[in-house]
PDB file as gemmi writes it, atoms N, CA and C in Angstrom:
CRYST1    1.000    1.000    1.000  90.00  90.00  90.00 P 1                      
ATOM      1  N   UNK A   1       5.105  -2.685  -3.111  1.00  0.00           N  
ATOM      2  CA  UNK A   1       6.447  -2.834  -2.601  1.00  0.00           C  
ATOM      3  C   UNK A   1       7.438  -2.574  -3.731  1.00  0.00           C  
ATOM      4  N   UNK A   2       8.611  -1.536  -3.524  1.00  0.00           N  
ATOM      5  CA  UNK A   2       9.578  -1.242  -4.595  1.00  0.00           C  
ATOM      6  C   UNK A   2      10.317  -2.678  -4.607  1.00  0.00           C  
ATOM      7  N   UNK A   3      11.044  -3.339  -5.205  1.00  0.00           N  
ATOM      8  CA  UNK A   3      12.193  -4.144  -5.013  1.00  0.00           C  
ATOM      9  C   UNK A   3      13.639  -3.880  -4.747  1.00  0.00           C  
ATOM     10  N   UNK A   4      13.596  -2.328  -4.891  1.00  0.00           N  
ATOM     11  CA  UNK A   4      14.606  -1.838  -4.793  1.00  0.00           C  
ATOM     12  C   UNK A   4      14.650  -0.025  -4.651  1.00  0.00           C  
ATOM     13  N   UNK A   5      15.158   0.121  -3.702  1.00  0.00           N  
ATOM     14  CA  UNK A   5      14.628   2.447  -3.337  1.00  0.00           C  
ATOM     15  C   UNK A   5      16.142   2.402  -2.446  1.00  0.00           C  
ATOM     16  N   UNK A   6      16.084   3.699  -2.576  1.00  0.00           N  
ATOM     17  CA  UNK A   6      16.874   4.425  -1.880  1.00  0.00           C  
ATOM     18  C   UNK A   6      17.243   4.451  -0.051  1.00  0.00           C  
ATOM     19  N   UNK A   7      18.474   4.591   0.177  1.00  0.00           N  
ATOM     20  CA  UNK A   7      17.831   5.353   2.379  1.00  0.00           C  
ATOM     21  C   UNK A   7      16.807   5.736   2.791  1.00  0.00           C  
ATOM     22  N   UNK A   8      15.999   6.793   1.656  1.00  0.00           N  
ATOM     23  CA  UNK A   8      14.646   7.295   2.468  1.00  0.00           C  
ATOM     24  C   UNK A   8      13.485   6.570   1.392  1.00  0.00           C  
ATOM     25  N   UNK A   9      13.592   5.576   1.449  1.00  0.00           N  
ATOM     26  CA  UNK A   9      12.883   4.628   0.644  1.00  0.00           C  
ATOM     27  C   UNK A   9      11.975   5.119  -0.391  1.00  0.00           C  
ATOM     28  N   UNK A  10      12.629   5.631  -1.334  1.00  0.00           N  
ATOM     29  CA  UNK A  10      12.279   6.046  -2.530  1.00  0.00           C  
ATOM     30  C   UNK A  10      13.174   5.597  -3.578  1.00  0.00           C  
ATOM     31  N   UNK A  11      12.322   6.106  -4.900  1.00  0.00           N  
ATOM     32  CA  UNK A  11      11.402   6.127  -5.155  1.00  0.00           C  
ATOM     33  C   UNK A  11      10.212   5.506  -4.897  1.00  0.00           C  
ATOM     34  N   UNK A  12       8.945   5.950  -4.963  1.00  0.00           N  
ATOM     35  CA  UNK A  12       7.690   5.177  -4.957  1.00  0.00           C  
ATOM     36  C   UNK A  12       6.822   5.738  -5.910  1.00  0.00           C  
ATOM     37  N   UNK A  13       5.839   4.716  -6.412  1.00  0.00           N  
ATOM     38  CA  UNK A  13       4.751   5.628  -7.396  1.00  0.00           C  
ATOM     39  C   UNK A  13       3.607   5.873  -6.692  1.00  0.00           C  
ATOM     40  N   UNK A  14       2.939   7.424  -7.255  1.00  0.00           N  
ATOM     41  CA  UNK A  14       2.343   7.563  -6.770  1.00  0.00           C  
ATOM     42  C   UNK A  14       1.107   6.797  -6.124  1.00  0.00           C  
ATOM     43  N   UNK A  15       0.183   6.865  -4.898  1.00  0.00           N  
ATOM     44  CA  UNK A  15      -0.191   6.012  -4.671  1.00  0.00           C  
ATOM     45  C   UNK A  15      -0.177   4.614  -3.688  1.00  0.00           C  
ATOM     46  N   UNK A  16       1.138   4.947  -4.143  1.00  0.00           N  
ATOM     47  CA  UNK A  16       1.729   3.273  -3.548  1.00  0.00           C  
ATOM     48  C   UNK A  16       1.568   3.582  -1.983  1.00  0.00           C  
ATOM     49  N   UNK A  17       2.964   2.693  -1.611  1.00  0.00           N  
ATOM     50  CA  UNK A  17       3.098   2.371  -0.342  1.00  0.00           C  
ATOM     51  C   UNK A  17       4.812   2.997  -0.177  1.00  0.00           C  
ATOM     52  N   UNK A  18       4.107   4.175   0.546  1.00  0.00           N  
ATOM     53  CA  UNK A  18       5.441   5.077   0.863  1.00  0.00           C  
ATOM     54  C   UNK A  18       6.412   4.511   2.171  1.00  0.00           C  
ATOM     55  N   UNK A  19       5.988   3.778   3.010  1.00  0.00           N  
ATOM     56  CA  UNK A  19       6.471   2.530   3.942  1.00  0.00           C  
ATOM     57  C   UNK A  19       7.090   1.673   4.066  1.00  0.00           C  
ATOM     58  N   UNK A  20       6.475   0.836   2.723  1.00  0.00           N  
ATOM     59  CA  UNK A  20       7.087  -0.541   2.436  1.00  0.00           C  
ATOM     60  C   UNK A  20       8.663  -0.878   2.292  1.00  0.00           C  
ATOM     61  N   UNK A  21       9.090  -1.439   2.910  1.00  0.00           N  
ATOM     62  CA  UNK A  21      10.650  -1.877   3.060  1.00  0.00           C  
ATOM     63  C   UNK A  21      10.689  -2.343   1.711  1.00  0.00           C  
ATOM     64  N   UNK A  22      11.804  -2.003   1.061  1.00  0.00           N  
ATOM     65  CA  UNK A  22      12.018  -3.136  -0.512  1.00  0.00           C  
ATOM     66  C   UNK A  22      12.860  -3.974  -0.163  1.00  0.00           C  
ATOM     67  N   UNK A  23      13.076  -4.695  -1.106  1.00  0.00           N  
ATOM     68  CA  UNK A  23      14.093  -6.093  -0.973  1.00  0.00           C  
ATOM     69  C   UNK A  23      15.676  -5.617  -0.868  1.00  0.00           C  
ATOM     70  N   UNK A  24      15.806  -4.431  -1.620  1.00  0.00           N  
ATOM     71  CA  UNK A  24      16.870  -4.145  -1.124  1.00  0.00           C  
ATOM     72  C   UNK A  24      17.199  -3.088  -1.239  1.00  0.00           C  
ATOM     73  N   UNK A  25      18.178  -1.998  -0.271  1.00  0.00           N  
ATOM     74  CA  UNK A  25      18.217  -0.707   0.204  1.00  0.00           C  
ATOM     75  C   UNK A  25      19.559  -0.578  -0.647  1.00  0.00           C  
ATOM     76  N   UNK A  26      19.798   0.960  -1.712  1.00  0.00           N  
ATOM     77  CA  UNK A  26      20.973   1.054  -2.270  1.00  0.00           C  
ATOM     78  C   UNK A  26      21.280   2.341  -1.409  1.00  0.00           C  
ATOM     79  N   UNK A  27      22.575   2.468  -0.730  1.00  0.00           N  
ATOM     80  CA  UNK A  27      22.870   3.770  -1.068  1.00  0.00           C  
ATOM     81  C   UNK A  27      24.113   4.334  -1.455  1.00  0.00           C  
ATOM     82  N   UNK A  28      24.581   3.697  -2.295  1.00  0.00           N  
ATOM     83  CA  UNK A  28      25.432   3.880  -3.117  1.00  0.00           C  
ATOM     84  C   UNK A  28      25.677   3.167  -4.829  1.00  0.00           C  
ATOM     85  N   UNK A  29      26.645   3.399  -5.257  1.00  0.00           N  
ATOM     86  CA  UNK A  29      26.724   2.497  -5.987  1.00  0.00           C  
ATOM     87  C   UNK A  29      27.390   0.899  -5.780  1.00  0.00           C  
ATOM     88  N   UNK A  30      28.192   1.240  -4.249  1.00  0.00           N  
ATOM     89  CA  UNK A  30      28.822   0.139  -3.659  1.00  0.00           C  
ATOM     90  C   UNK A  30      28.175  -0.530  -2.825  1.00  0.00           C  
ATOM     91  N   UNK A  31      27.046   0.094  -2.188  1.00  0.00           N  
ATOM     92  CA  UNK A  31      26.609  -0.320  -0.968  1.00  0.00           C  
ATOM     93  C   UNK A  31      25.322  -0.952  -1.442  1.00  0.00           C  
ATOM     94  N   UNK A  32      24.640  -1.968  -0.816  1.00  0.00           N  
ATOM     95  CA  UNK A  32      23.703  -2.208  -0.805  1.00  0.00           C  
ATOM     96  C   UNK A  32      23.499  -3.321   0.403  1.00  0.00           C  
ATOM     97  N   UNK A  33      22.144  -3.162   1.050  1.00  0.00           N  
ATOM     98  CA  UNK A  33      21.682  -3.859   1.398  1.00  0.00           C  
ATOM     99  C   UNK A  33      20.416  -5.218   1.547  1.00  0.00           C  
ATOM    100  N   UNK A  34      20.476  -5.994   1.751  1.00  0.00           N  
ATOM    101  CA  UNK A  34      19.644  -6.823   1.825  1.00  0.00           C  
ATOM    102  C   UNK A  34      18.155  -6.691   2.974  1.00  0.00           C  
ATOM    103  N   UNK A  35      17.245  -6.430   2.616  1.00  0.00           N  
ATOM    104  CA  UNK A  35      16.166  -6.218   3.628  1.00  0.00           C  
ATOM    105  C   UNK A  35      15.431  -7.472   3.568  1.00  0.00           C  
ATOM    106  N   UNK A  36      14.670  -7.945   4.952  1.00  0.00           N  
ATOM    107  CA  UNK A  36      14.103  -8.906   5.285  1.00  0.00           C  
ATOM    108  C   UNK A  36      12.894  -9.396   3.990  1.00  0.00           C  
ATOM    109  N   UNK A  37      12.385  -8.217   3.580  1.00  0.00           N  
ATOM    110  CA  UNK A  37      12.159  -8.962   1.800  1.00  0.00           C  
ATOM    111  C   UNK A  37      12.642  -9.573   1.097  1.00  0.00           C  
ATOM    112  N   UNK A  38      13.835  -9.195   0.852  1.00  0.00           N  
ATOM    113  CA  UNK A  38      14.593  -9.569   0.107  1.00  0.00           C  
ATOM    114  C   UNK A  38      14.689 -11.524   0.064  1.00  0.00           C  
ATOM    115  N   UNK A  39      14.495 -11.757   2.129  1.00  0.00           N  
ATOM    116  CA  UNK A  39      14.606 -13.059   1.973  1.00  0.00           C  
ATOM    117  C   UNK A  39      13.706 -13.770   1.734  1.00  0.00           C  
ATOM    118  N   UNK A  40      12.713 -12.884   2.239  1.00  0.00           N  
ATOM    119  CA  UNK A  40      11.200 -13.806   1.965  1.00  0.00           C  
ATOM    120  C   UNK A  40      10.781 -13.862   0.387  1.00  0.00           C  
ATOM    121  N   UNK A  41      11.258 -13.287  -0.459  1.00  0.00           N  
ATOM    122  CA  UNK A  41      11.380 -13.375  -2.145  1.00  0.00           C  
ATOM    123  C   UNK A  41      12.113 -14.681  -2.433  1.00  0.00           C  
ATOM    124  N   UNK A  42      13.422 -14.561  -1.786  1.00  0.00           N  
ATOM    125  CA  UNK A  42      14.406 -15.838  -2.267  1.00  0.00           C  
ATOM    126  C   UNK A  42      13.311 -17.083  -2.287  1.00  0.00           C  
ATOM    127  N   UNK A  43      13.407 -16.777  -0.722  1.00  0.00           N  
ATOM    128  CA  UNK A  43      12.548 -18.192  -0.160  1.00  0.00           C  
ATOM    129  C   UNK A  43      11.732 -18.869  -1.099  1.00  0.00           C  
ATOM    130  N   UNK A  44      10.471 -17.756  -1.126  1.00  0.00           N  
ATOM    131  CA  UNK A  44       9.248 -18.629  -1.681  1.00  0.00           C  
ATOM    132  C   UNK A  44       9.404 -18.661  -3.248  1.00  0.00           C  
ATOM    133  N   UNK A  45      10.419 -18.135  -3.790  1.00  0.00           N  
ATOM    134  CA  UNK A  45      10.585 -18.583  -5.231  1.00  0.00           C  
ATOM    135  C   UNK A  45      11.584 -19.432  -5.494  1.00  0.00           C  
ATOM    136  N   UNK A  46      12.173 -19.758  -4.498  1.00  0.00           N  
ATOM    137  CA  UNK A  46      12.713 -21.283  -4.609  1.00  0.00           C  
ATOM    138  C   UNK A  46      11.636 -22.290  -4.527  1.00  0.00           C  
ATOM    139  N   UNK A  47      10.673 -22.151  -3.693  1.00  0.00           N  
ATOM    140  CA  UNK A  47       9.817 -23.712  -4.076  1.00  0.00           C  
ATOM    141  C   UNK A  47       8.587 -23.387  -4.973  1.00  0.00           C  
ATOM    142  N   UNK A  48       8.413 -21.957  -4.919  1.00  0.00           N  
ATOM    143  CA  UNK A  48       7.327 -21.509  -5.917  1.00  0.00           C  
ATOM    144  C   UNK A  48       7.555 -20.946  -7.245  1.00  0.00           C  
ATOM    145  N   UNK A  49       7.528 -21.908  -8.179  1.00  0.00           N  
ATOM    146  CA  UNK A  49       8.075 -21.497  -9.396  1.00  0.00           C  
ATOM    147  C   UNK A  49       7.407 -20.903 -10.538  1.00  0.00           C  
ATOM    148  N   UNK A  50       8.118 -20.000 -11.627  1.00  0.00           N  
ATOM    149  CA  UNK A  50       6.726 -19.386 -12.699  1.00  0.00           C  
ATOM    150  C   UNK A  50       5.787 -20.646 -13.330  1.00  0.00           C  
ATOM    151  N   UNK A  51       4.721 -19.841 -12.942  1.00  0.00           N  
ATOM    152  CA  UNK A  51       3.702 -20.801 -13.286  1.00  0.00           C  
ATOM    153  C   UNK A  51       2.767 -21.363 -12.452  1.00  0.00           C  
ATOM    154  N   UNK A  52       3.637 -21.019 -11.057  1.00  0.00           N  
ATOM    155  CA  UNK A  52       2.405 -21.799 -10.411  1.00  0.00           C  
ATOM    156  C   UNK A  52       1.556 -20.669  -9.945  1.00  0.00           C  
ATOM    157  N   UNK A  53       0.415 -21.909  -8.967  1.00  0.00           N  
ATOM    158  CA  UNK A  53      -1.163 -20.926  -9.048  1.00  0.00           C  
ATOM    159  C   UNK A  53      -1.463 -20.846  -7.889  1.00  0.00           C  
ATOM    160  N   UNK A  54      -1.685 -20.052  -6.855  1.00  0.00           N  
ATOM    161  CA  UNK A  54      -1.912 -19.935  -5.511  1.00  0.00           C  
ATOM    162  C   UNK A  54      -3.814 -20.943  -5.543  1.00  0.00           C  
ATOM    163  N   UNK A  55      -3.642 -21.710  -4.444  1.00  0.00           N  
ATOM    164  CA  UNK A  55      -5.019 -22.598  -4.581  1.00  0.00           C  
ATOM    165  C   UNK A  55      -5.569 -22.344  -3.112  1.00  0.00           C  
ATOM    166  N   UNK A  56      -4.801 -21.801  -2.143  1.00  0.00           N  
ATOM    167  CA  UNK A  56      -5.355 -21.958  -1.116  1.00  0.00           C  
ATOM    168  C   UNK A  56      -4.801 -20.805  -0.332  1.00  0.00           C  
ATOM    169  N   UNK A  57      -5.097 -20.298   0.989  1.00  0.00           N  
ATOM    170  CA  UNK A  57      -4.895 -19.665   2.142  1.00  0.00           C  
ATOM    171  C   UNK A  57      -5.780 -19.540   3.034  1.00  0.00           C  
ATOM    172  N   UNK A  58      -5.349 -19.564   4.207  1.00  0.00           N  
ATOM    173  CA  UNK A  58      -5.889 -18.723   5.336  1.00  0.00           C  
ATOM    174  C   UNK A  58      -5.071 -18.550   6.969  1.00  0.00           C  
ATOM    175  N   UNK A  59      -5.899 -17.797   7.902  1.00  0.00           N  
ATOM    176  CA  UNK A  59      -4.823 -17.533   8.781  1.00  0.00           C  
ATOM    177  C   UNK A  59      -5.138 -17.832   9.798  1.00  0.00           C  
ATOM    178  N   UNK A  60      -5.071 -18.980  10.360  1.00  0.00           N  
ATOM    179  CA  UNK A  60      -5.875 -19.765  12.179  1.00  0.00           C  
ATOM    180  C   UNK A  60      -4.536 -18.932  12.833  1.00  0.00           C  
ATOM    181  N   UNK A  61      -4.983 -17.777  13.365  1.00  0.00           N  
ATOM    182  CA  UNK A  61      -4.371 -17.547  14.951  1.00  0.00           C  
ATOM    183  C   UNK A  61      -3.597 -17.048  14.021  1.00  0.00           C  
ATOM    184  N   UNK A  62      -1.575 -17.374  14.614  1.00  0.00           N  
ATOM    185  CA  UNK A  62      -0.664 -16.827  14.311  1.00  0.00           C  
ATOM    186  C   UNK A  62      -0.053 -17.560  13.086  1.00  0.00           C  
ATOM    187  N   UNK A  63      -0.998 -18.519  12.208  1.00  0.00           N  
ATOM    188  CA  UNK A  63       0.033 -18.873  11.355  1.00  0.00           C  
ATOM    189  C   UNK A  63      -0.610 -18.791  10.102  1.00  0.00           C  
ATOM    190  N   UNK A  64       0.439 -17.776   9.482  1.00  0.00           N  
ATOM    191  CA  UNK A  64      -0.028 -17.128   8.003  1.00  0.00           C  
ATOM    192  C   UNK A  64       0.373 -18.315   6.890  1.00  0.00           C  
ATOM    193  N   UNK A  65      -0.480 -18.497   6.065  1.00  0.00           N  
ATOM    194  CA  UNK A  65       0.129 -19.610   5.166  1.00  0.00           C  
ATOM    195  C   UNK A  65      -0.282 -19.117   3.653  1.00  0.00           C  
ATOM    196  N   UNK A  66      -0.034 -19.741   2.646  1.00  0.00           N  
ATOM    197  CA  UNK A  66      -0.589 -19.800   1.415  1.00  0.00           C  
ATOM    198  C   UNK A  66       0.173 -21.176   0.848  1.00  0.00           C  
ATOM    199  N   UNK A  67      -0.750 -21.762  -0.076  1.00  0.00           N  
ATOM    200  CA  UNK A  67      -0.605 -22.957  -0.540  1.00  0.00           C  
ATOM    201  C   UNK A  67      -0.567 -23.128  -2.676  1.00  0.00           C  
ATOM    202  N   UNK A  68       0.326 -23.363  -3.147  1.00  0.00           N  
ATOM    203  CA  UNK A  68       0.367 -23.366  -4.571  1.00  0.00           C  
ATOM    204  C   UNK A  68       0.459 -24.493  -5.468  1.00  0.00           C  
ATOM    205  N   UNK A  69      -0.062 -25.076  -6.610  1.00  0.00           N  
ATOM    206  CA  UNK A  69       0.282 -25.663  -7.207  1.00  0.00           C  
ATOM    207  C   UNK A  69       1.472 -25.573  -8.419  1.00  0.00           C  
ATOM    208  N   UNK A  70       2.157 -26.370  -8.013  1.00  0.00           N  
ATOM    209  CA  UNK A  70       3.516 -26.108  -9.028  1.00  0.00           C  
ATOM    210  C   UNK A  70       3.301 -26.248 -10.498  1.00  0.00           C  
ATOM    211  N   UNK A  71       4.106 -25.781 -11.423  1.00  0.00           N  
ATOM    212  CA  UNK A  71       3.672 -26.573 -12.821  1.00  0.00           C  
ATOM    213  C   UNK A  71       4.131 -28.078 -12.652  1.00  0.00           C  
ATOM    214  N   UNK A  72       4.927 -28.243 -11.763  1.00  0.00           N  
ATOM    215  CA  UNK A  72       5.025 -30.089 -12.026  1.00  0.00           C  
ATOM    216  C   UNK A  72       4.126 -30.540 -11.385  1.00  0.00           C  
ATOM    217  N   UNK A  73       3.269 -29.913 -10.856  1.00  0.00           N  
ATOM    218  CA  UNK A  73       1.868 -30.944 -10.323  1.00  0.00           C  
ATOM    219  C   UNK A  73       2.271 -31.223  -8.768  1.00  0.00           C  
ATOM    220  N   UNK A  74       2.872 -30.681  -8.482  1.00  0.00           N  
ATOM    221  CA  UNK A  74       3.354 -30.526  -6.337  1.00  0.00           C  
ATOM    222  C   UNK A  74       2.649 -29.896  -6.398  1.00  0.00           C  
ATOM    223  N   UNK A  75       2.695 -29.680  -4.875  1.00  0.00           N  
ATOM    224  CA  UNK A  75       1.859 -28.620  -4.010  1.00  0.00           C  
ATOM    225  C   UNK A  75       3.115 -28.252  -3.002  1.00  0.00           C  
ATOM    226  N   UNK A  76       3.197 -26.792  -2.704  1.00  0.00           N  
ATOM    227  CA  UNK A  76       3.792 -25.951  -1.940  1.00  0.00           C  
ATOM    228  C   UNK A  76       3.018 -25.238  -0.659  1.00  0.00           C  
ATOM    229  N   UNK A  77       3.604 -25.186   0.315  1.00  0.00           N  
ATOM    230  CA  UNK A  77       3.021 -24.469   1.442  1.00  0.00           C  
ATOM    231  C   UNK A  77       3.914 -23.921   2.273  1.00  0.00           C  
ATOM    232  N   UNK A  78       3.686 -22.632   2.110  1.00  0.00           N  
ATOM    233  CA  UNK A  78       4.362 -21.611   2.758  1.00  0.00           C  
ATOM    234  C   UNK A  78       3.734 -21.257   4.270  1.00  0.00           C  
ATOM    235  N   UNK A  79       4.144 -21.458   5.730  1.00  0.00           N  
ATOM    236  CA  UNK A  79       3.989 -21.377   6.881  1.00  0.00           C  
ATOM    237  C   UNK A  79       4.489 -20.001   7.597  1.00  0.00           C  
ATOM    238  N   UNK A  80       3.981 -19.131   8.207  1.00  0.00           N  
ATOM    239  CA  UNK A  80       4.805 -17.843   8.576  1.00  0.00           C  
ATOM    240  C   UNK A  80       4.139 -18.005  10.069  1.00  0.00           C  
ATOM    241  N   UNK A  81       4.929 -18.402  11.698  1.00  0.00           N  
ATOM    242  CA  UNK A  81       4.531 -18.080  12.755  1.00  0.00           C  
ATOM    243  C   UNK A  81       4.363 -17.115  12.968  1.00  0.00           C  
ATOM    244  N   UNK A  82       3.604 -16.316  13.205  1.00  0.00           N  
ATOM    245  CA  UNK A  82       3.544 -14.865  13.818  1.00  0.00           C  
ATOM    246  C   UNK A  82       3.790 -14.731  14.850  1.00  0.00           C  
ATOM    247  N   UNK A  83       3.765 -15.785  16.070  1.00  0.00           N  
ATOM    248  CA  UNK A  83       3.918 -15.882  16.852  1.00  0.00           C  
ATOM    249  C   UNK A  83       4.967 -15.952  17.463  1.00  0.00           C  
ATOM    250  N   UNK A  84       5.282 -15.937  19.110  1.00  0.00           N  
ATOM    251  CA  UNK A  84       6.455 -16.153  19.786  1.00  0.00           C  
ATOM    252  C   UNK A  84       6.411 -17.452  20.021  1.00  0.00           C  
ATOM    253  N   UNK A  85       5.401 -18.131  20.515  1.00  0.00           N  
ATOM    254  CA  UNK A  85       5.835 -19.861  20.660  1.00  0.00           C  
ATOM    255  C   UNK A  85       5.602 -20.562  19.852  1.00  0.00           C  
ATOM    256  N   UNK A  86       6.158 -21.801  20.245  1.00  0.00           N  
ATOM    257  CA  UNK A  86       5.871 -22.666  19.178  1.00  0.00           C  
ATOM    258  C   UNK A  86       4.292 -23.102  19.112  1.00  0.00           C  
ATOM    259  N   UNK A  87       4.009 -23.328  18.144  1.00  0.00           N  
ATOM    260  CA  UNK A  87       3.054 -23.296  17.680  1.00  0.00           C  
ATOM    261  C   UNK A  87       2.649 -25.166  16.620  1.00  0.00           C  
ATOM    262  N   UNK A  88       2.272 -25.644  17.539  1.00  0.00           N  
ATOM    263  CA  UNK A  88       1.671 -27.082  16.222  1.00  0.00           C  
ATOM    264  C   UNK A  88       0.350 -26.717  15.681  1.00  0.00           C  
ATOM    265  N   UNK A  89       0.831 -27.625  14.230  1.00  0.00           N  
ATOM    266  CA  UNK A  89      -0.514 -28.025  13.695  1.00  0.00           C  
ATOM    267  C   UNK A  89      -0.674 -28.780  12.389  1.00  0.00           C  
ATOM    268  N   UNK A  90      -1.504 -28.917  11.941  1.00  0.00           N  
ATOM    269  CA  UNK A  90      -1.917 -30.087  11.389  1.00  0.00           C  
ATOM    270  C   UNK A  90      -1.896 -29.719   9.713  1.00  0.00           C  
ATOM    271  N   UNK A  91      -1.452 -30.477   8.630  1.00  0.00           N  
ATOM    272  CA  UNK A  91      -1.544 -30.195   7.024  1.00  0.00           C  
ATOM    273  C   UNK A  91      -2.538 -31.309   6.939  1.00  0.00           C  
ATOM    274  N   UNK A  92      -3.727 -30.915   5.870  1.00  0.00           N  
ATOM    275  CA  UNK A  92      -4.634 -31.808   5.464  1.00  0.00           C  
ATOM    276  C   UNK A  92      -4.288 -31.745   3.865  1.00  0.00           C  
ATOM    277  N   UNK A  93      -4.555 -33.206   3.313  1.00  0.00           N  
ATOM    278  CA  UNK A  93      -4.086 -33.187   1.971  1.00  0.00           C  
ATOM    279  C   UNK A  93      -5.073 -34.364   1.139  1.00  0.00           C  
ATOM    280  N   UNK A  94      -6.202 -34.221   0.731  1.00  0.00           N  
ATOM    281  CA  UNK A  94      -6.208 -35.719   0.363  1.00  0.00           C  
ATOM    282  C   UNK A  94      -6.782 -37.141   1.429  1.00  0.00           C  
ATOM    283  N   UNK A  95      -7.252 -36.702   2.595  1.00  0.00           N  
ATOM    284  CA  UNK A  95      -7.607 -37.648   3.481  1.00  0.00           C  
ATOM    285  C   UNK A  95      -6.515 -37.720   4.513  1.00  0.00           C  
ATOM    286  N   UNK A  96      -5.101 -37.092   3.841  1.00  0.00           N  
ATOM    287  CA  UNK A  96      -4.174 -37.878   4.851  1.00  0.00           C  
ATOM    288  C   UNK A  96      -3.828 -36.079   5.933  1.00  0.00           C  
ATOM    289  N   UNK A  97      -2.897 -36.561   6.914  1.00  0.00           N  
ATOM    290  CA  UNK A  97      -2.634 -35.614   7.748  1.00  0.00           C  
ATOM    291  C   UNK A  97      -1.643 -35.474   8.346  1.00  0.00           C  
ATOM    292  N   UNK A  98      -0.829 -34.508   8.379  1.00  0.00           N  
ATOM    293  CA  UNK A  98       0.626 -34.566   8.749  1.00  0.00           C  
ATOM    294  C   UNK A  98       0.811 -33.631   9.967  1.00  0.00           C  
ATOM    295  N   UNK A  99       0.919 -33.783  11.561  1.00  0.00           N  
ATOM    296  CA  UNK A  99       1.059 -33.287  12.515  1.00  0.00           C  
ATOM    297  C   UNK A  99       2.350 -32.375  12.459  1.00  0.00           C  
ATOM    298  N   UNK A 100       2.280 -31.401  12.596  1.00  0.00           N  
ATOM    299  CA  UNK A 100       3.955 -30.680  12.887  1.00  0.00           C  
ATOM    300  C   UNK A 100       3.893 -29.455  13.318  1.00  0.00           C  
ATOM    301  N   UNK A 101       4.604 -28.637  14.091  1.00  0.00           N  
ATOM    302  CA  UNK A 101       5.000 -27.525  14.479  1.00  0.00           C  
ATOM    303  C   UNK A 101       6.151 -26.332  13.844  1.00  0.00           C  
ATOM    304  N   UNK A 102       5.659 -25.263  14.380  1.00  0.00           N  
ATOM    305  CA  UNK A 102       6.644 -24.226  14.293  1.00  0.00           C  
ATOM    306  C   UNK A 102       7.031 -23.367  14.952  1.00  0.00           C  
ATOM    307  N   UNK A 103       8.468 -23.183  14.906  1.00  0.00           N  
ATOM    308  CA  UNK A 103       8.774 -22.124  16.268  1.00  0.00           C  
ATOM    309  C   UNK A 103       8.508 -20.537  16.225  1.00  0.00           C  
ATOM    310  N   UNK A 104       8.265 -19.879  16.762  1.00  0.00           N  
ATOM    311  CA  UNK A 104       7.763 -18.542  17.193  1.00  0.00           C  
ATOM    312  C   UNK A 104       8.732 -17.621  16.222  1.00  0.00           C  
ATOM    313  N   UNK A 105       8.326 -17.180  15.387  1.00  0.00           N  
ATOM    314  CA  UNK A 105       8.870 -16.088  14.105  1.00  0.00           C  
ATOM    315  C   UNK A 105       9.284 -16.880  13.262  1.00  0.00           C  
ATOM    316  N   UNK A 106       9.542 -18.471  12.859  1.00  0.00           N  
ATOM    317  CA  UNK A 106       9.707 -18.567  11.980  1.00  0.00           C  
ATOM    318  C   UNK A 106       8.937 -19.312  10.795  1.00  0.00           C  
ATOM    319  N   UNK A 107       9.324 -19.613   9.753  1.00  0.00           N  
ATOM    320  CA  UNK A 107       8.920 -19.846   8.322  1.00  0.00           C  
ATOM    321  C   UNK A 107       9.326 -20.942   7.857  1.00  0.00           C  
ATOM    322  N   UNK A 108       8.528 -21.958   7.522  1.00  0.00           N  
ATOM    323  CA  UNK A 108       8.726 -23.104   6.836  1.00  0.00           C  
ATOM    324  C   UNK A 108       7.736 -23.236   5.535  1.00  0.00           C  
ATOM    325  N   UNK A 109       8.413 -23.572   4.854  1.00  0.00           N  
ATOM    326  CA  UNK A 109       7.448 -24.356   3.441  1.00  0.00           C  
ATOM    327  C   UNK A 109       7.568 -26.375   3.312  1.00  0.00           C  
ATOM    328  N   UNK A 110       6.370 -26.514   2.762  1.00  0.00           N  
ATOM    329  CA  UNK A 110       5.736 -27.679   3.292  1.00  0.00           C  
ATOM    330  C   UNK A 110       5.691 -28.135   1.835  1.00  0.00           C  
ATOM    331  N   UNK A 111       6.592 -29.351   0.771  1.00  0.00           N  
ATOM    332  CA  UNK A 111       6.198 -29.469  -0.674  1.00  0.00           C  
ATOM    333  C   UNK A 111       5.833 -30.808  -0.309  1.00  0.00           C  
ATOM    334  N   UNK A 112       5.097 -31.356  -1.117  1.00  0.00           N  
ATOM    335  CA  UNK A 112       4.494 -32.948  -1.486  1.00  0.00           C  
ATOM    336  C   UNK A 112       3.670 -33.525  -3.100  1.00  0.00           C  
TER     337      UNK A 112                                                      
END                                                                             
């Protein structure tokens, strides 16, 4: 993924991913836009900070997750519905268990 290309989404290196939306679209020197990367970057590097270490993932059905340890010793969890409905389910941590849902396209992160 570029972080940043042109209208016809370039540059890319060879190889890459001639597709990939970047975080953000220039086409000018005035103009720019923000692409749906762009937010999902903000997002998860607000609760995922340098340093931390991805410890976990996987994907039951429609909900994409990954799970990190912070350098302060939290844990982060990133939730992505894929889905249109809402969708519950369950965080295991330690013995304990936290019931909760999410609505259909969207994204929550889970810290403790």
């Amino acid at each position: 993924m570029n972080l940043a290309a042109d209208p016809f989404n370039g540059p890319y290196t060879n190889g890459g991913c001639s597709t990939c939306l970047p975080a953000v679209t220039v086409s000018s020197a005035a103009a720019l836009t923000r692409n749906p990367s762009y937010y999902i970057i903000a997002h998860a590097s607000k609760f995922v900070r340098p340093g931390s270490v991805r410890v976990d993932t996987n994907v039951p059905g429609n909900l994409q997750n990954v799970a990190f340890k912070t350098p302060n010793g939290k844990r982060a969890l990133i939730v992505l519905n894929t889905g249109s409905a809402l969708q519950a389910f369950n965080i295991q941590y330690k013995g304990k268990v936290l019931a909760t849902s999410l609505a259909g396209g969207a994204v929550a992160t889970y810290v403790w």
